[in-house]
C-alpha positions in Angstrom: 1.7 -26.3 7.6 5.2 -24.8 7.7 5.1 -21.7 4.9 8.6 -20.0 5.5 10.9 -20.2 2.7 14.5 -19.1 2.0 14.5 -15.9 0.9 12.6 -13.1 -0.5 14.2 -13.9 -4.0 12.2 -17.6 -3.3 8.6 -16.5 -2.3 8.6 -13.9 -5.2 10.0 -16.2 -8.5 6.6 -17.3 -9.5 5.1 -13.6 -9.6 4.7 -12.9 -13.5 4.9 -10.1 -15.4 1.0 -8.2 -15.8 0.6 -9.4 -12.2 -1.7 -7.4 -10.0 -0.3 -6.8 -6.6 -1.8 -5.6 -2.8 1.2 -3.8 -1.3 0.9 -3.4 2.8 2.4 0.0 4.1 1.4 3.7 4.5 4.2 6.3 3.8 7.5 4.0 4.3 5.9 2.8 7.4 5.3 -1.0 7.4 6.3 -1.4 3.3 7.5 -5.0 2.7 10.6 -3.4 1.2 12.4 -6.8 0.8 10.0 -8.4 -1.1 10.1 -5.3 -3.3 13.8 -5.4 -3.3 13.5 -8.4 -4.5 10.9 -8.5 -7.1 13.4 -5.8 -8.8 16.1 -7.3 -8.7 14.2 -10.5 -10.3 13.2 -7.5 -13.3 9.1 -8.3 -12.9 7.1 -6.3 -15.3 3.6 -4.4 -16.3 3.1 -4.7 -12.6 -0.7 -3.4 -11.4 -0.4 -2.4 -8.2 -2.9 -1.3 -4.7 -1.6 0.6 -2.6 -2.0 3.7 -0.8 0.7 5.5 -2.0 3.9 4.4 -4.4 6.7 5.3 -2.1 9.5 8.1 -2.5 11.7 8.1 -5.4 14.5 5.9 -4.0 12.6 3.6 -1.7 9.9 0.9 -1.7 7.2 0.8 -4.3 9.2 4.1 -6.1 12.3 1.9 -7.5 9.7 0.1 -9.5 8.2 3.2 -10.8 11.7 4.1 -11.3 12.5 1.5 -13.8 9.5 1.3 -15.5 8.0 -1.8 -13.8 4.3 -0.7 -12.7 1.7 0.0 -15.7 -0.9 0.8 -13.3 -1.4 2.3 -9.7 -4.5 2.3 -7.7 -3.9 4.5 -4.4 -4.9 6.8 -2.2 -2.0 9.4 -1.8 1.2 9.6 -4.1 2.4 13.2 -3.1 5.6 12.8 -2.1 6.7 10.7 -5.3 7.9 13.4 -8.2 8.8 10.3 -10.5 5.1 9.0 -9.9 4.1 12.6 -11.0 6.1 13.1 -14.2 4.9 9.6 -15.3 1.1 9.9 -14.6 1.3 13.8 -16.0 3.6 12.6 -19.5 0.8 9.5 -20.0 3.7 6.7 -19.0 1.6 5.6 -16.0 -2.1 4.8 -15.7 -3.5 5.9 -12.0 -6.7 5.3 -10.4 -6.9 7.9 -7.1 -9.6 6.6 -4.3 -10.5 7.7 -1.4 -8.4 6.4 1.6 -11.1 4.2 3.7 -12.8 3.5 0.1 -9.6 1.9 -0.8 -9.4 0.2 2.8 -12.4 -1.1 2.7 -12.3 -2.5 -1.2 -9.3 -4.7 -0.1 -10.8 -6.0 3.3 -14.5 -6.6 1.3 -11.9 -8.3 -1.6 -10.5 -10.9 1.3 -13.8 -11.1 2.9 -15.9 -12.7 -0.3 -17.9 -9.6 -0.8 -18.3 -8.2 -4.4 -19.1 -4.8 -3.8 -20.7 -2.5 -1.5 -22.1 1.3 -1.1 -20.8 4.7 0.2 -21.6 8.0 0.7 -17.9 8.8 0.5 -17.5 10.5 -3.6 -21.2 11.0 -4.2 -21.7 13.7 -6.0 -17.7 14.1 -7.3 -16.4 12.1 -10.4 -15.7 9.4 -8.0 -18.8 9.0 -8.4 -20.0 10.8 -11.5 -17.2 9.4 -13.7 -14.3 11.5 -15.4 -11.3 11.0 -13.4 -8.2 11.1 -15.7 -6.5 7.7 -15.5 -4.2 7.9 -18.1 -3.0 11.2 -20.0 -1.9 11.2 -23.8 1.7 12.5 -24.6 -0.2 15.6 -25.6 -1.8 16.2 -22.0 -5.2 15.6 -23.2 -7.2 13.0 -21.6 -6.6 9.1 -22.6 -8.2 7.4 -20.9 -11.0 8.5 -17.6 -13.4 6.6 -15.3 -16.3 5.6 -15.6 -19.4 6.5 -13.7 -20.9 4.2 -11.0 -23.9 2.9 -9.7 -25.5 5.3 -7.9 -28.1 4.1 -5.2 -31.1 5.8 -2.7 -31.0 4.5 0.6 -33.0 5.5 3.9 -31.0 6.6 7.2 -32.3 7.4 10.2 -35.7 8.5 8.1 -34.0 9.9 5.7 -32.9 9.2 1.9 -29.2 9.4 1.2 -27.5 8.7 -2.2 -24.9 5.6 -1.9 -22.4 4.8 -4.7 -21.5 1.2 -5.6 -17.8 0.7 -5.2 -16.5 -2.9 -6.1 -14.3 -4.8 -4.4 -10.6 -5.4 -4.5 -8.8 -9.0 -5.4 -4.9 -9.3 -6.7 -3.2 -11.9 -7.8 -1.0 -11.5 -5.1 -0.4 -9.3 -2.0 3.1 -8.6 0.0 3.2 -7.3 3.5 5.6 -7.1 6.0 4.7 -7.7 10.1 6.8 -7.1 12.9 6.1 -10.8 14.3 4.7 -13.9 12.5 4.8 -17.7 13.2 5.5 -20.8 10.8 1.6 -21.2 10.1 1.6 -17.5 8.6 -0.2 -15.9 11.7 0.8 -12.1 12.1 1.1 -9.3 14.5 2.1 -5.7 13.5 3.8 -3.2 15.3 1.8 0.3 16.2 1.0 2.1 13.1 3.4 -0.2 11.0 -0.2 -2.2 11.0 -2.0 0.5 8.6 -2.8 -1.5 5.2 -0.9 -4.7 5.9 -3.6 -7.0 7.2 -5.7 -5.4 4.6 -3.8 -6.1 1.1 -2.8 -9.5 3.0 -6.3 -10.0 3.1 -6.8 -9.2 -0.8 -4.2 -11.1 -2.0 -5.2 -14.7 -3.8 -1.5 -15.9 -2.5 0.1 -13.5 0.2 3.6 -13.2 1.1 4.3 -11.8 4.6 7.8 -10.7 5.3 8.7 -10.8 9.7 11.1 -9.1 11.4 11.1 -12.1 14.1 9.7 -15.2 13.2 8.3 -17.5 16.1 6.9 -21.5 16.6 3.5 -22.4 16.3 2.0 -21.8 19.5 4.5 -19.0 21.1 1.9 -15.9 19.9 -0.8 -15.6 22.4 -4.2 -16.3 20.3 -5.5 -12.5 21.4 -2.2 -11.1 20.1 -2.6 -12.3 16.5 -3.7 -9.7 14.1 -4.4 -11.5 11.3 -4.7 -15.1 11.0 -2.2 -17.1 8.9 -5.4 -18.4 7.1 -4.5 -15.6 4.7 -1.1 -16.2 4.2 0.5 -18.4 2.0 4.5 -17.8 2.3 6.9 -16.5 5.3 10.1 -14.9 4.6 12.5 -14.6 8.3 14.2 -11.0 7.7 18.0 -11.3 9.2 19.6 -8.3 11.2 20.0 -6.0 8.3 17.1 -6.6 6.6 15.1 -5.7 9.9 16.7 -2.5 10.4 17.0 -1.7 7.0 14.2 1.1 7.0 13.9 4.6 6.0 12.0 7.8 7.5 9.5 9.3 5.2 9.6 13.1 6.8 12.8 14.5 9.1 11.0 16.8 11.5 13.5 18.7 13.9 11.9 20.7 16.9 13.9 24.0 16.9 15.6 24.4 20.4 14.2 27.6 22.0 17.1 30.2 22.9 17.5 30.6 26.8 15.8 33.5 28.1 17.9 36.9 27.8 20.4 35.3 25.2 20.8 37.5 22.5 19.5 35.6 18.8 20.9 38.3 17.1 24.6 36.5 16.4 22.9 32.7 16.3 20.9 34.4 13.3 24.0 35.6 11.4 25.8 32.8 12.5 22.8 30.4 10.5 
C-alpha cells in the first residue's frame, strides 16, 4: 500500500482539536518540525501531547505552546523552554513530568499491546507515592496533583524489591520524522536523530512519518529498517528546504588555546 501524500498540510487535516499526540525527537534532534509547522498553521487546538521535552521557544513543539495550542504535556525534560515554564508555573498548562526510560518504555509497551507494567524507577518518590503538581492555580497553590500508583513486591535474585505499576502509553496519533523511509511506511533513522521516533511512531493509533529521502518498496535492505511501516499510516517526502531546515539546540564553541609564549594579556582587553 502506497501511504505518501502531498504535503504535511494533507496528512495532518484530519487531526482534531483535544487530540492526543506521540511527538518523535529529543532536544531539536529528530523533531518532525514540518508536521508541526503544519499542524500550526492549520490552528489545531487543546492538543495533549508525549513527548520528551516541548522544544525551545521558537522551534518545534514550543510554537504551539506559544500560541496556546497544547492543554497538556507529558515529558521527560522541558528545561530549556521558559514559555513552557511561565505556563506550567501561572496554571495555563497542565504537565505530567516522568522519568525518561519510564516514558520510553510507556510508549513502546503502548504500540506493543501491553497495558501496563512495573518498575523500580520512582519507588519511593511521588512518582510513585502520588503528589506531583500537574496543574498550578493562578494563585500558585496546587490544582490539580497525581495520584498514587500501585505499588507491588517482587523477588530478585532472592530478594524482595518494591515495583510500581506504570500504565502504558496510546495517542490518537503520533508524528515522527526519519531520515529514510519507503512508500509502505518502513523507516530508518539517522544516529541519534532515532531517540523517541520509532517509539511515539509505535504509540500512535495513526502515525505520520515525515523523510528526508523517500525510496521504492524494495530499495531499503530488510536489516536496515528500523521500524517497520506496519506502524505507519501516512508518508510525507520533505523537498530541499524542508530537509535542511533544522536548528541546533546548544552552540558549543571550543576556545582556541593561545600559542605558547604569546602574551593573553592584550587578547583579554581586546575581548
Amino acid at each position: 500500500m502506497d501511504k505518501v501524500v502531498s504535503s504535511a498540510a494533507e496528512a495532518v487535516k484530519d487531526i482534531p482539536d483535544g487530540a492526543s499526540l506521540a511527538v518523535g525527537g529529543f532536544g531539536l534532534c529528530g523533531i518532525p518540525s514540518v508536521l508541526i509547522k503544519a499542524l500550526h498553521e492549520q490552528g489545531t487546538t487543546n492538543l495533549e501531547v508525549v513527548s520528551n521535552n516541548c522544544g525551545v521557544d521558537d522551534w518545534g513543539l514550543g510554537i504551539l505552546l506559544a500560541d496556546k495550542m497544547i492543554r497538556r504535556i507529558q515529558a521527560s525534560y522541558v528545561g530549556e523552554n521558559k514559555e513552557f515554564a511561565r505556563q506550567y508555573l501561572s496554571g495555563e498548562l497542565e504537565v505530567e513530568l516522568t522519568p525518561q526510560g519510564t516514558l520510553a518504555e510507556k510508549m513502546r509497551a503502548g504500540g506493543s499491546g501491553i497495558a501496563a507494567f512495573f518498575t523500580r524507577t520512582g519507588v519511593g518518590t511521588q512518582v510513585a507515592e502520588g503528589g506531583l503538581p500537574l496543574k498550578y492555580a493562578t494563585d500558585g497553590s496546587i490544582e490539580k496533583a497525581s495520584e498514587p500508583k500501585e505499588t507491588r513486591q517482587f523477588e530478585v535474585n532472592g530478594e524482595s524489591e518494591t515495583f510500581v505499576l506504570e500504565p502504558s502509553i496510546q495517542c490518537d496519533f503520533g508524528l515522527v520524522r526519519a531520515w529514510k523511509g519507503d512508500r509502505h511506511g518502513n523507516l530508518v533513522f539517522h544516529k541519534s536523530a532515532r531517540n523517541f521516533n520509532p517509539l511515539a511512531a509505535m504509540a500512535g493509533k495513526i502515525t505520520i512519518a515525515e523523510v528526508e529521502h523517500l525510496y521504492d518498496p524494495g530499495d531499503l535492505a530488510p536489516d536496515e529498517i528500523h521500524l517497520p511501516g506496519i506502524f505507519v499510516q501516512r508518508v510525507v517526502h520533505l523537498d530541499d528546504v524542508q530537509r535542511h531546515d533544522k536548528r541546533i539546540e546548544k552552540r558549543t564553541v571550543t576556545p582556541t588555546p593561545f600559542p605558547a609564549g604569546a602574551g593573553s594579556e592584550d587578547q583579554e582587553d581586546e575581548d
